[in-house]
N, C-alpha and C positions, 0 to 999 in steps of 0.2 A: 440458464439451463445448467444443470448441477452434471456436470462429466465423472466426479469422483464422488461416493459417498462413505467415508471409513468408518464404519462403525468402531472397530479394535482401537482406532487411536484419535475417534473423535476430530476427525476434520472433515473440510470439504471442501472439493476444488469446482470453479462455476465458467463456464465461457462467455465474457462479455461480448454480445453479437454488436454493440454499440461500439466498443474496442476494434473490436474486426473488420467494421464494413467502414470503419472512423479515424485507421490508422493514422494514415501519415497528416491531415488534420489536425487529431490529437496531440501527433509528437509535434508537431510546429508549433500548436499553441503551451504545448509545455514549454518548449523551447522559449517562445517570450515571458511563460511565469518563471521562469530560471532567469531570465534578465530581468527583468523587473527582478528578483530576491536580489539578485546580484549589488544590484544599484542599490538598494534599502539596508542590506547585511553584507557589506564590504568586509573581503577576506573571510564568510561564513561558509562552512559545507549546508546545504539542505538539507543532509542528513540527522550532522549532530546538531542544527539548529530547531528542531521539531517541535519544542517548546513554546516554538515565538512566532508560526503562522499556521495554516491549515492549507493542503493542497487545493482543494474546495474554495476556499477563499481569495488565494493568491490566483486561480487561472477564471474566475469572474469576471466579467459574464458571460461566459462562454456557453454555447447550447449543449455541445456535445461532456461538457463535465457536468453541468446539470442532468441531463440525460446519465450519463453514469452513478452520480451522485443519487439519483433516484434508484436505478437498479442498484447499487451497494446499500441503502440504506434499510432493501426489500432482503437481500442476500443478509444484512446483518440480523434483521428482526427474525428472520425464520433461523435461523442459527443460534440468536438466544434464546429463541422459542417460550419469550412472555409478550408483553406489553407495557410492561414497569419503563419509564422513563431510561433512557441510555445516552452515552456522550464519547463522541470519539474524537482523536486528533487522525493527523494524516498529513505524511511528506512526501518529498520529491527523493530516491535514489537516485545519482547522478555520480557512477563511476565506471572507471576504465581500468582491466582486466586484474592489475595490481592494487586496484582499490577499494573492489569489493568486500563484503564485510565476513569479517572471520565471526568465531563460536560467540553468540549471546542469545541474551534473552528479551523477553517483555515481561514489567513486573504488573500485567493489566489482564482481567478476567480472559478476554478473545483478543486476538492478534490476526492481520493478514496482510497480503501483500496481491498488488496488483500488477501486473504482468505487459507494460506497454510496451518497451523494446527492450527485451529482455537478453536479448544475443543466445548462444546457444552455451545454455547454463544451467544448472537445478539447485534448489534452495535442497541443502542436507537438513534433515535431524537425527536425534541421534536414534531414534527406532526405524526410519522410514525419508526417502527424499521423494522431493516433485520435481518432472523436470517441465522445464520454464516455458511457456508460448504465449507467444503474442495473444492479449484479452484474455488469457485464465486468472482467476480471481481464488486465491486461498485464504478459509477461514479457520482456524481452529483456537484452544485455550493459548493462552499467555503460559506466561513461566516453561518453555519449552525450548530449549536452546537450540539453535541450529547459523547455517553458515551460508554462503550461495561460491557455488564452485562453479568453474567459467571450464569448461569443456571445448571452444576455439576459443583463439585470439578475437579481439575485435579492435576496431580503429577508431570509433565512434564512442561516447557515453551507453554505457547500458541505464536504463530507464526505466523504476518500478517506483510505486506510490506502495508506502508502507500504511498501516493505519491500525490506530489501538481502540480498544473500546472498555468500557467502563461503565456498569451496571448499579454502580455503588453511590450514592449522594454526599453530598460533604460542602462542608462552604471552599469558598472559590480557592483556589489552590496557585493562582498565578502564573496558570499556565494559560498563553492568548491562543494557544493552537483547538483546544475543548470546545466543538460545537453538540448541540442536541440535534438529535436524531428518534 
């Protein structure tokens, strides 16, 4: 279900009802695809490791990331609004309040981020922020810089699945994170 539609700046934010009614679930089985990474990428962040698995893949086989991976993959296609072949990656965020991530970007067609315990936070850009809730799903272009600013303290990992998409074909690039969609 689409809550935000921007036309001025070209995004769109979505409420995953599979997020919602799948929370605490969802966050426990994340919680084992973070140990499991853990165990395989000793001393790795999930973050800047993005290259070398796919959230999707590490939390397998899970019903409820299937279930979402379904609805993302229906959120992505109507967002590009073809049917041309597409390929995305997709992490694990896993930080606490000092470790969230400052000003960047994505150098990939569409960009978003998925919202599972997000603490009380909003992702800035630099024209417009979102603030963060458990199961909103944000899509828009890449190349868009922005930051995530943490509005209370929290005690716990704040917890969001980043993911890039790429509409463009090319031989294999090296990256083990790129599945089709």
């Amino acid at each position: 279900m689409i809550i935000t539609d921007n036309m001025e700046f070209n995004y769109r934010v979505y409420r995953s009802d599979t997020i919602v009614k799948n929370y605490e679930s969802m966050l426990a089985e994340i919680q084992q695809g973070l140990f499991v990474f853990d165990q395989e990428f000793v001393n790795k962040d999930s973050t800047w490791s993005y290259k070398f698995y796919n959230t999707f893949c590490l939390t397998a086989p899970s019903l409820y990331f299937h279930k979402l991976l379904t609805e993302l993959k229906g959120i992505i296609r109507e967002y590009a609004g073809h049917d041309r072949p597409l390929w995305m990656q997709s992490w694990i965020n896993r930080h606490m309040p000092k470790e969230v991530l400052d000003w960047h970007d994505h150098i990939w067609p569409f960009h978003g981020y998925i919202s599972i315990d997000p603490k009380l936070s909003k992702t800035v850009f630099e024209d417009y922020s979102i603030n963060n809730k458990i199961g909103n799903i944000y899509i828009g272009p890449g190349h868009r810089k922005h930051k995530v600013e943490v509005l209370e303290t929290f005690y716990t990992p704040r917890i969001t699945l980043g993911f890039d998409v790429t509409d463009q074909p090319g031989p294999p690039s090296g990256r083990f994170s790129l599945i089709p969609i």
